[in-house]
C-alpha positions in Angstrom: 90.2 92.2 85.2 89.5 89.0 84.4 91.0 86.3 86.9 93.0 83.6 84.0 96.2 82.2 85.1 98.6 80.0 83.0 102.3 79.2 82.7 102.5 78.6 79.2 105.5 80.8 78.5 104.6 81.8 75.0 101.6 84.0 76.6 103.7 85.9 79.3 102.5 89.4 79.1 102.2 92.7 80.8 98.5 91.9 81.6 99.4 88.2 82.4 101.6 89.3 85.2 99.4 91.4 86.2 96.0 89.4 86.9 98.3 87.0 88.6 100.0 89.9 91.0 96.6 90.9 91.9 94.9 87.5 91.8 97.6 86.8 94.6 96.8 89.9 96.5 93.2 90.0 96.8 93.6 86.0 97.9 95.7 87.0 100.7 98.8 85.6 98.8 101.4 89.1 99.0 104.5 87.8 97.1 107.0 88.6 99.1 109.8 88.9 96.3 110.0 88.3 92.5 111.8 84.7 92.4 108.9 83.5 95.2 106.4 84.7 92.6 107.7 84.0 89.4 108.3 80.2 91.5 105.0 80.3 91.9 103.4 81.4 88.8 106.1 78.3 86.7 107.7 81.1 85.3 111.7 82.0 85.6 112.5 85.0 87.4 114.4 86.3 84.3 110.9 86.5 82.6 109.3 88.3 84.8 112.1 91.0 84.3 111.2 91.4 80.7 108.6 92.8 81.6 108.6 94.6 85.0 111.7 95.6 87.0 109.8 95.3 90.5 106.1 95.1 91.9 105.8 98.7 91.7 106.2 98.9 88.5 103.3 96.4 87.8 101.2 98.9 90.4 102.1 101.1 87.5 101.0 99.6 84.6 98.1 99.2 86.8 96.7 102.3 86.4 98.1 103.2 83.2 96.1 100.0 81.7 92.6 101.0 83.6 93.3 105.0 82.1 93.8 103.3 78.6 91.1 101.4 78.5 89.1 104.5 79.5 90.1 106.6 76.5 89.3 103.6 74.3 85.7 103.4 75.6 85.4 107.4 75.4 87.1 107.2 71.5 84.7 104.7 70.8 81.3 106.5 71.6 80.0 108.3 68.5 78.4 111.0 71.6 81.7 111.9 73.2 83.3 113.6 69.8 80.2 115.9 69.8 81.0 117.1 73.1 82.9 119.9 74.3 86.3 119.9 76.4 84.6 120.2 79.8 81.7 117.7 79.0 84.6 115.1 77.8 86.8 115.8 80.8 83.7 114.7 82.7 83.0 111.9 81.0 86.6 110.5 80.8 86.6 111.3 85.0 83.2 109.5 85.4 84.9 106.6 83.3 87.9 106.2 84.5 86.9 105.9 88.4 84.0 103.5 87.1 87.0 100.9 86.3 89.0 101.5 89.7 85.2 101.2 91.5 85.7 97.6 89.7 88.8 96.8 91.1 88.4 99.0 94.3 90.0 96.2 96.7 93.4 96.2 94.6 93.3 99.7 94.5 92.8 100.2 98.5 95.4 97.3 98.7 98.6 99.3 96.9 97.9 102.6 97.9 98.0 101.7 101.4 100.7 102.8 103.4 103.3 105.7 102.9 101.7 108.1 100.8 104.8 109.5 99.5 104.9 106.2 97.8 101.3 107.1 95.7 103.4 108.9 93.2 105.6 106.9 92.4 103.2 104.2 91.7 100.6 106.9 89.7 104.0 107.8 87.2 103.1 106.5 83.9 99.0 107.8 85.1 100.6 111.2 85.3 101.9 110.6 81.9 99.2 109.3 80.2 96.8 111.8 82.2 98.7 115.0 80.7 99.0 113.5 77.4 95.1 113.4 76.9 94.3 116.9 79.1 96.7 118.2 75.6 94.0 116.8 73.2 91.3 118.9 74.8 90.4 121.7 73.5 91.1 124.3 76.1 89.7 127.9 75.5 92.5 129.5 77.4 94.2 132.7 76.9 96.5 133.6 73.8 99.3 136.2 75.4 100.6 135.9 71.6 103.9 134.7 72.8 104.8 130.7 72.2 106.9 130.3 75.3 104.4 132.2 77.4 101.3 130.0 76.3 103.6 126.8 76.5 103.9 127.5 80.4 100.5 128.5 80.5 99.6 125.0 79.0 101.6 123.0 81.3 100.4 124.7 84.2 96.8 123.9 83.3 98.3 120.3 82.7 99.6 120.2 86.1 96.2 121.5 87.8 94.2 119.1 86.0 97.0 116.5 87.6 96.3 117.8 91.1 92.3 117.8 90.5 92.7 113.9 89.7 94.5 113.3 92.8 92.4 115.7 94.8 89.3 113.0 93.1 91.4 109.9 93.8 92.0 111.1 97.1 88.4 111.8 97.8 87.4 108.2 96.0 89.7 106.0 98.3 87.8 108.1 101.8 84.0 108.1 100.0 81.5 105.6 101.8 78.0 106.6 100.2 76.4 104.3 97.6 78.0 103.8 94.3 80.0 106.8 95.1 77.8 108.8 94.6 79.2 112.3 96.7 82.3 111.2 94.4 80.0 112.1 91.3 79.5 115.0 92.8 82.6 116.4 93.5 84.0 115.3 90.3 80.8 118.2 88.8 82.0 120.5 91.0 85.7 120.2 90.6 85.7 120.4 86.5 83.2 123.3 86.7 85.6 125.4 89.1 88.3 124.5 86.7 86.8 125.3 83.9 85.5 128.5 85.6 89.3 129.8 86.7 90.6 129.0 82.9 87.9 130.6 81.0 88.3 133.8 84.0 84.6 133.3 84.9 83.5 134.4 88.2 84.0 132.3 91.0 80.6 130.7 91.7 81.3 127.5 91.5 84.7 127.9 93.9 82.8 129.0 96.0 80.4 126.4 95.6 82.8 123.6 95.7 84.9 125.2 98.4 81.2 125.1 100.1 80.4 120.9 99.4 84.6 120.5 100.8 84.1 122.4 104.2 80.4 120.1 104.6 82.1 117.1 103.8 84.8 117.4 106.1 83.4 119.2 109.2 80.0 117.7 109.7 77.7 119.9 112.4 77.5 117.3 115.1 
């Protein structure tokens, strides 16, 4: 993001709002309420209304905006529309934590604390998230019944939900260079998914299942 600031009211936006909100937190400025930062920022609190209705909901549009910008760097490489579903899941995974790595420190910042409040602030992600797993062209089963593949399809929606959180989770806790047991997990996370939907053998649970139990119980 880049760090501009201005009070010329004509240029209030969404993104406006938000480089000063995290401008403020990474400097060790936490707003404490809406009319001390709209005070500060020479706006009037009305404004910043138009726009947000509380500092969670900029944490929203947060990562919304970083998932967005994603897609449009994946829509715009000519090598991504010749891959298949399970090479552009990757891709759009390997993406979209390269942009949080880029603002990791606002990231660790707002999902801090109560962890019940992490969904909440990851709403219009979910959203947006399900949205694009629709585009993808999953080979899934056809039990030649339109209410029976609908529930099919949003359960495979939901999955790939938890298997982004299960990423993000593991993202926020990873400490080796440029991520790189992230990458790792993010291979072995699509390939088991892709695995249990096309009803492949479970190799690659295993092997995941395998990489999880190293990770978190280290032989001392």
């Amino acid at each position: 993001m880049k760090s501009t600031r201005t009070s010329t009211k004509s240029r209030l936006s969404k993104e406006t709002i938000l480089t000063w909100y995290m401008n403020d937190i990474l400097e060790g400025n936490d707003p404490k309420n809406v009319y001390l930062f709209s005070g500060r920022h020479q706006i009037k609190e009305s404004d910043f209304y138009k726009f947000f209705h509380s500092f969670e909901g900029i944490e929203n549009h947060f990562f919304e905006l970083i998932f967005s910008k994603t897609l449009d760097t994946l829509f715009k490489s000519a090598n991504y529309k010749t891959y298949n579903s399970k090479e552009q899941l990757l891709s759009c995974y390997f993406t979209f934590f390269g942009n949080l790595a880029a603002n990791r420190s606002f990231v660790l910042y707002i999902l801090s604390g109560n962890k019940l409040d992490h969904f909440r602030k990851l709403k219009n992600l979910h959203e947006r998230f399900g949205e694009y797993i629709d585009t993808l062209d999953l080979d899934t089963i056809d039990f030649k019944h339109d209410k029976v593949n609908r529930i099919q399809r949003k359960a495979i929606n939901e999955a790939a939900w938890f298997q982004l959180v299960s990423i993000l989770k593991f993202w926020l806790q990873d400490e080796s260079a440029d991520f790189e047991k992230t990458d790792i997990f993010i291979e072995k996370s699509v390939t088991a998914g892709f695995d249990l939907i096309n009803t492949q053998p479970l190799k690659s649970v295993t092997d995941l299942g395998k990489f999880l139990y190293k990770e978190f119980n280290p032989v001392g």
